[in-house]
C-alpha positions in Angstrom: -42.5 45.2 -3.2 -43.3 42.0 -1.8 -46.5 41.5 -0.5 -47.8 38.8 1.9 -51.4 37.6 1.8 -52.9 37.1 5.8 -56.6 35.5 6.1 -58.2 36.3 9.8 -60.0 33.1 10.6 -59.7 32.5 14.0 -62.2 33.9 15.6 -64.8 31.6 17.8 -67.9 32.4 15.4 -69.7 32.6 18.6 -72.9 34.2 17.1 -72.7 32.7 13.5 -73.1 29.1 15.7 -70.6 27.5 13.2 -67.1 28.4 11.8 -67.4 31.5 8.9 -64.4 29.9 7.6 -66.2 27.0 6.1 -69.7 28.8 5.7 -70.4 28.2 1.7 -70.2 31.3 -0.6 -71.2 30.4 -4.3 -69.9 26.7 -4.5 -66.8 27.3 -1.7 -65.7 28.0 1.4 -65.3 31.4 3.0 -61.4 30.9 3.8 -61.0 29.1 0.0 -62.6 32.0 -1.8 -60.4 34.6 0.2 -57.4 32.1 -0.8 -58.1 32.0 -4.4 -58.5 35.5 -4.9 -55.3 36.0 -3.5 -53.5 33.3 -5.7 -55.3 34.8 -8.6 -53.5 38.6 -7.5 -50.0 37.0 -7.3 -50.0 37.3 -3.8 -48.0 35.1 -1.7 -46.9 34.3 0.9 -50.5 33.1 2.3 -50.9 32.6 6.0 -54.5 31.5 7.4 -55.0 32.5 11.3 -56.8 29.9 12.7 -57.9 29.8 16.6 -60.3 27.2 18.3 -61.9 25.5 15.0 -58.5 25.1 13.9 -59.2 21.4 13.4 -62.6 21.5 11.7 -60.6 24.6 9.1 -57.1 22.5 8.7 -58.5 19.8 6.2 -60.4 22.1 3.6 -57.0 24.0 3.5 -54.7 20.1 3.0 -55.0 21.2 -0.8 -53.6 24.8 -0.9 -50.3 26.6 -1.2 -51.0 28.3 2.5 -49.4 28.6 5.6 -51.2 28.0 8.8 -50.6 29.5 12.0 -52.4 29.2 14.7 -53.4 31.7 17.9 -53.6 30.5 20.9 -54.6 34.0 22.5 -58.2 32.8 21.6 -59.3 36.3 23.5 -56.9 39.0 22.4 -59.3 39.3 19.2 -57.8 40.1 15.5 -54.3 41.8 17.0 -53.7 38.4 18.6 -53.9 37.0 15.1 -52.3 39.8 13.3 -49.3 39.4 15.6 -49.0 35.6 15.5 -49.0 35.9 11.3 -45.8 38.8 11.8 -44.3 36.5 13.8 -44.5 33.6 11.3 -43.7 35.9 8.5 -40.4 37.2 10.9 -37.8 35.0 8.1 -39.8 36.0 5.1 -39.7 39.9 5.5 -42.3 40.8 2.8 -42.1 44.4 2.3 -46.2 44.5 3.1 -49.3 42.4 4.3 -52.8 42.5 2.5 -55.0 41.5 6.2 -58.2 40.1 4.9 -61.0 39.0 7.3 -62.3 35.6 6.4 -65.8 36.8 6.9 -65.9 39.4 3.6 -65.1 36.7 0.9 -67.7 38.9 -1.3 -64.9 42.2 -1.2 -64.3 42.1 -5.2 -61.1 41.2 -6.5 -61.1 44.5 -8.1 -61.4 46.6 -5.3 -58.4 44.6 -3.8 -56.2 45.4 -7.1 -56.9 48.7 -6.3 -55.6 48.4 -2.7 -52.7 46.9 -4.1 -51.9 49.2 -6.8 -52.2 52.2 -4.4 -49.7 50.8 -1.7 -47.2 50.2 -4.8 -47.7 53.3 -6.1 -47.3 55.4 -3.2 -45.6 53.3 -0.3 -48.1 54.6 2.0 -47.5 53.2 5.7 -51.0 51.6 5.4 -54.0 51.4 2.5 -57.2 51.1 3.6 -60.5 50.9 1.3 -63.4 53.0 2.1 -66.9 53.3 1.5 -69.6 56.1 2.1 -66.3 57.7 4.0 -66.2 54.8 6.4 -62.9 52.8 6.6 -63.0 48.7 6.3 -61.5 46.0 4.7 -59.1 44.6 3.4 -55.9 46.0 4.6 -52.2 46.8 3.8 -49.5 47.2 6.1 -46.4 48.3 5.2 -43.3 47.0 7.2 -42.8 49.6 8.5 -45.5 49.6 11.3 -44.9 45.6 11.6 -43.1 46.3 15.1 -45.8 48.9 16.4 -48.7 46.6 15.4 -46.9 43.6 17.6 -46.1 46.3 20.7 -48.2 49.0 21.0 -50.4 48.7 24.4 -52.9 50.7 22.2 -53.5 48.6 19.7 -53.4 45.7 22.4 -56.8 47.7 23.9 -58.3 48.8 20.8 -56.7 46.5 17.9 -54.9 47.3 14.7 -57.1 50.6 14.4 -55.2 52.3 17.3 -52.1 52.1 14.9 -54.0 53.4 12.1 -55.1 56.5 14.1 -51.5 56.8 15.3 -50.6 57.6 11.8 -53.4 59.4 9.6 -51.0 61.5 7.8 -49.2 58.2 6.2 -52.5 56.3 5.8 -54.0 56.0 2.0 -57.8 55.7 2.1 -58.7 54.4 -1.5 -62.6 54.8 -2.1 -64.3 51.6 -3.0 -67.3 51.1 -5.2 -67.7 47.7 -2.8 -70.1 47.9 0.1 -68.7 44.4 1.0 -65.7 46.4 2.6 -67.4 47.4 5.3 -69.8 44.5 6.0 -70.7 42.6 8.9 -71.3 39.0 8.9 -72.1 37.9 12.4 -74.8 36.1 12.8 -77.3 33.7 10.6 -79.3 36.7 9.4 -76.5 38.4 8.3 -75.1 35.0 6.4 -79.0 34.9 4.9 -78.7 38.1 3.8 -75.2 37.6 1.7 -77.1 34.5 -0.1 -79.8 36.2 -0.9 -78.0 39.2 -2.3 -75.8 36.0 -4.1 -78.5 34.5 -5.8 -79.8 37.8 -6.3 -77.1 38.4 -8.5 -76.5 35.4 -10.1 -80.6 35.3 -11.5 
């Protein structure tokens, strides 16, 4: 199965006051952490979704083996993005997609091999981690829904969950020891309170 890496950063980071792509988590940026995490699992190819900071994001990323594509629906939110990345990947055909929001670059590489080892292992029509029974992030989406996810008015409304709903009985939840899979990093408080918990781990 091939599987195709897809980094959500194109969102206006409206209440963080500065892009989340480039916000610094332990020596790097967000979108460079997510990147190397997915180079590290074999993933490829990697397409970065960048919207309005587009041009403040493009030069950290000069030095990577990523595609960028950019979405210029700056208010249809992460379906927007999701569809312009299936669009790009139309000639490629990769047999899946590991969706990874650029603000959870603390999800454990680990808890992504999981994801990946369950969607290989069972061909479910989507993989999604969870924790304390609620459903997050990262991820995978099987071809198989590729068209859906670009059409369905539902998911236009509600985003990529709608599909998800649409299909319980082919979804594979995969529980996650990783609270960072259903994280929230919005605002300055909530970037405070992921450095804290990094230098908490690191001393």
């Amino acid at each position: 199965m091939s599987l195709a890496g897809l980094v959500l950063a194109a969102g206006r980071s409206e209440r963080m006051g500065t892009p989340k792509a480039l916000l610094d988590f332990r020596g790097q940026p967000f979108v460079i952490r997510i990147l190397e995490a997915l180079e590290a699992l074999e993933v490829r190819p990697r397409l970065v979704v960048l919207g309005p900071d587009a041009s403040r994001i493009r030069p950290a990323l000069a030095v990577h083996d990523c595609v960028v594509v950019e979405n210029t629906d700056v208010t249809g939110g992460s379906i927007a993005s999701l569809r312009a990345a299936l669009r790009a990947l139309q000639t490629v055909r990769p047999s899946g997609v590991l969706v990874w929001p650029v603000d959870l670059p603390h999800v454990r590489v680990a808890t992504v091999e999981r994801l990946i080892e369950a969607y290989r292992r069972t061909g479910a029509a989507a993989v999604v981690p969870t924790f304390g029974e609620r459903r997050g992030h990262p991820v995978i989406w099987d071809h198989e829904l590729f068209a859906e996810l670009e059409s369905s008015s539902d998911a236009t409304r509600h985003g990529a969950r709608a599909v998800l709903h649409a299909h319980e009985d082919r979804i594979r939840s995969v529980a996650a020891d990783d609270p960072a899979v259903i994280d929230d990093l919005n605002t300055p408080a909530d970037y405070e309170r992921l450095v804290r918990e990094v230098n908490r781990d690191i001393y």
